[in-house]
N, C-alpha and C positions, 0 to 999 in steps of 0.2 A: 088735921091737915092745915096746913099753914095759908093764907091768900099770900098771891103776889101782886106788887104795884111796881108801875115804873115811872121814873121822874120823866119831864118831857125833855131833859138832856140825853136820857138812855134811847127815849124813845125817837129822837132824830136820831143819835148814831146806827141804830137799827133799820132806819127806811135806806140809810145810807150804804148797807151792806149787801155785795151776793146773796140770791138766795138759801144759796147751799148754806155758810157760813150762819145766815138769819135762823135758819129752821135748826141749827145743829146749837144754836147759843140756845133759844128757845127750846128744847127738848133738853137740853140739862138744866137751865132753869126747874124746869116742870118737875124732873127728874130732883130735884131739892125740896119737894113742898111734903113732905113725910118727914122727914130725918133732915134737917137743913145742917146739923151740924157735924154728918160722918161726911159731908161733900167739900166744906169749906174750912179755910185757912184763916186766921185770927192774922190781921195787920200788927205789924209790932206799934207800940205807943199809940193805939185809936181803937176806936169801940168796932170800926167796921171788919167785915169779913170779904176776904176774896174767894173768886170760885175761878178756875183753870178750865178757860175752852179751844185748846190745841195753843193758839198763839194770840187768842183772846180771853182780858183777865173781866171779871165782872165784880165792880165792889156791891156789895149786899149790909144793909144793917137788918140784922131779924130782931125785932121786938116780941116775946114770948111769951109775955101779957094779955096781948091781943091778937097772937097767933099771927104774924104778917112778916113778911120779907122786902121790903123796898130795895129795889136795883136803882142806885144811883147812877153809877156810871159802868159804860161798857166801852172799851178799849185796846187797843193792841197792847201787846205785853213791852214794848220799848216805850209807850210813849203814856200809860198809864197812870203810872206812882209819880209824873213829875207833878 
């Protein structure tokens, strides 16, 4: 099983969110730490991964070496990728 971290950029945009929204990005998170990569989507041209939470995209690098998934950033799906 994989550990998750989160940078303290993920971790502001998250105190910054509805509950609802908070508990349902976290519960697929969670819901990745098995199998991280039947969940998530390869960025074209970068190492990182994204993961789809309704209208929130979460970029993830999983390092598989050391078993861990870092959440860099969590975002709305408009204003994301710029």
């Amino acid at each position: 099983m994989f550990d998750i971290s989160f940078t303290s950029e993920s971790k502001k945009f998250l105190k910054k969110l509805h509950k609802t929204d908070k508990t349902r990005i976290i519960s697929t998170i969670e819901r990745c730490r098995i199998r991280p990569y039947s969940h998530v989507k390869k960025l074209v041209s970068s190492k990182y991964f994204r993961l789809r939470v309704g209208d929130y995209r979460v970029i993830l690098n999983i390092i598989d070496n050391k078993l861990i998934i870092i959440v860099i950033e969590i975002g709305h799906r408009k204003n994301i990728y710029k």
